[in-house]
C-alpha angles and dihedrals in degrees: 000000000000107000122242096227133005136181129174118196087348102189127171114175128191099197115298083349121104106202099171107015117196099324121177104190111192101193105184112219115264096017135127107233118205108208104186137166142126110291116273089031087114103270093125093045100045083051096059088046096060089048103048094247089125132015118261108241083204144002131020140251141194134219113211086341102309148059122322084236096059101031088052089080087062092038120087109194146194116183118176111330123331132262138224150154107268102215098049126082119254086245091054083046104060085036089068093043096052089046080057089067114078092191094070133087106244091204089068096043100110090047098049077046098051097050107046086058085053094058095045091048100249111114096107082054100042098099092052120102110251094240082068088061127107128225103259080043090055085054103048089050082057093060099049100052077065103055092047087108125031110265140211096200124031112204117195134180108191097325086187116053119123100020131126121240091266101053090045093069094045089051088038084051099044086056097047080052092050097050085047091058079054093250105146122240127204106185125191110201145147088203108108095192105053081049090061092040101050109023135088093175125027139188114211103210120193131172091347096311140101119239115164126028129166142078111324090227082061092050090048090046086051081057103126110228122237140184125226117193120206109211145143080232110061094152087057097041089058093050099062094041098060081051099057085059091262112151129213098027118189128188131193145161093306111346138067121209132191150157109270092204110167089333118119115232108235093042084068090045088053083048095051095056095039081060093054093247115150098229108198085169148026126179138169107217131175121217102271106246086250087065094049095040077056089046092052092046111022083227130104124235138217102253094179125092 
């Protein structure tokens, strides 16, 4: 299967700064690709590469296995905000974008227009000059300038900033349709969450680099168990544990955590009562994927949203 997006030693500098360093994306074709990392990890840049937005210092890269120029007919895109002209409505707005495309028939441009408001949720406000509009508004127009013209790939950069709860699950639910229909989506986002939610593959950027890439289901199934011990004795209960071979061990008022490692479970309960500790609870956990995403970055995430 030809890949959505790929890029091979991706690099974009900004004088001595190295905003995307090196980077091979491998998007499979009718994914939905998480891109997440803290903000200012490269997200925004490496998107702009791939899109021609901005030139590559170094590497190359393919949409939908060719060049970003021909694939851009099949790529709908929204990079950092939308824009639009203030004093026009947001149906005149999208109505100059589409005659921009010389690929579409202009005969059938209200009714391209018309739905792709529809599908964002915008036709009571389509009449309203974009100034009017709200922030969350402002991004759903953005989205739908995007979907004016069926589209193969799918690029978003944070499709859902600025909207309320309620229009984060109508933008979170247009993109699980979308998938559904086999349109690739490529999703930058510092929302853990909506990762989780939406996507079946994700990239963990830091500091310009990629450091994780796969199916999520592979980076949950890479989770490392723990134990964690509830007691009235949680000195003691440390104690045996570091005995029993158990690392990270972390005690606190009534309970006892650690890493499980090769160890069985209940081999380390045995061991708990052999050691006289009064055990009310035993449990096998695994790091939540907000703890590993931190352990790839050294940076926290918003994991609202």
């Amino acid at each position: 299967m030809v890949a959505a997006i790929a890029s091979e030693g991706l690099t974009k500098r900004f004088g001595s700064l190295n905003a995307v360093d090196g980077i091979d994306l491998a998007v499979p074709a009718g994914s939905v690709y998480g891109f997440l990392g803290p903000n200012g990890s490269g997200k925004t840049t490496t998107i702009r590469v791939l899109l021609g937005l901005v030139f590559a210092t170094s590497g190359s890269h393919v949409l939908l296995g060719t060049s970003t120029q021909r694939a851009l007919p099949k790529v709908g895109a929204l990079v950092e905000g939308p824009a639009f002209h203030p004093y026009l409505s947001g149906t005149a707005n999208l109505l100059r974008l589409d005659a921009a495309d010389r690929t579409a028939d202009a005969s059938t441009a209200r009714a391209r227009v018309g739905s792709a408001l529809e599908r964002v949720g915008l036709t009571a406000a389509a009449g309203k000059r974009y100034r009017a509009y709200s922030l969350g508004m402002r991004q759903r127009l953005g989205i739908a300038a995007a979907l004016l013209r069926p589209r193969e790939l799918l690029m978003l950069d944070e499709p859902t900033n600025g909207l309320d709860p309620q229009g984060t699950r109508e933008v979170r639910s247009l993109i699980a349709a979308l998938a559904g229909e086999g349109v690739t989506v490529f999703l930058s986002s510092h929302l853990l969450s909506e990762v989780e939610q939406l996507c079946s593959d994700v990239g963990v950027m830091s500091a310009g680099r990629l450091v994780w890439q796969g199916a999520l289901a592979d980076l949950r199934a890479q989770q490392e168990p723990y134990v964690r011990v509830e007691t009235v004795q949680p000195a003691e209960a440390r104690q045996v544990l570091e005995s029993v071979g158990l690392a990270g061990v972390e005690a606190a008022d009534g309970h006892v955590r650690a890493r499980l490692g090769e160890a069985r479970p209940e081999d380390v309960v045995a061991a708990l009562v052999r050691g006289g500790v009064g055990v009310r609870g035993f449990a096998v956990e695994r790091a939540s994927l907000e703890e590993q995403f931190v352990a790839l970055t050294g940076e926290g995430f918003d994991v609202s949203g």
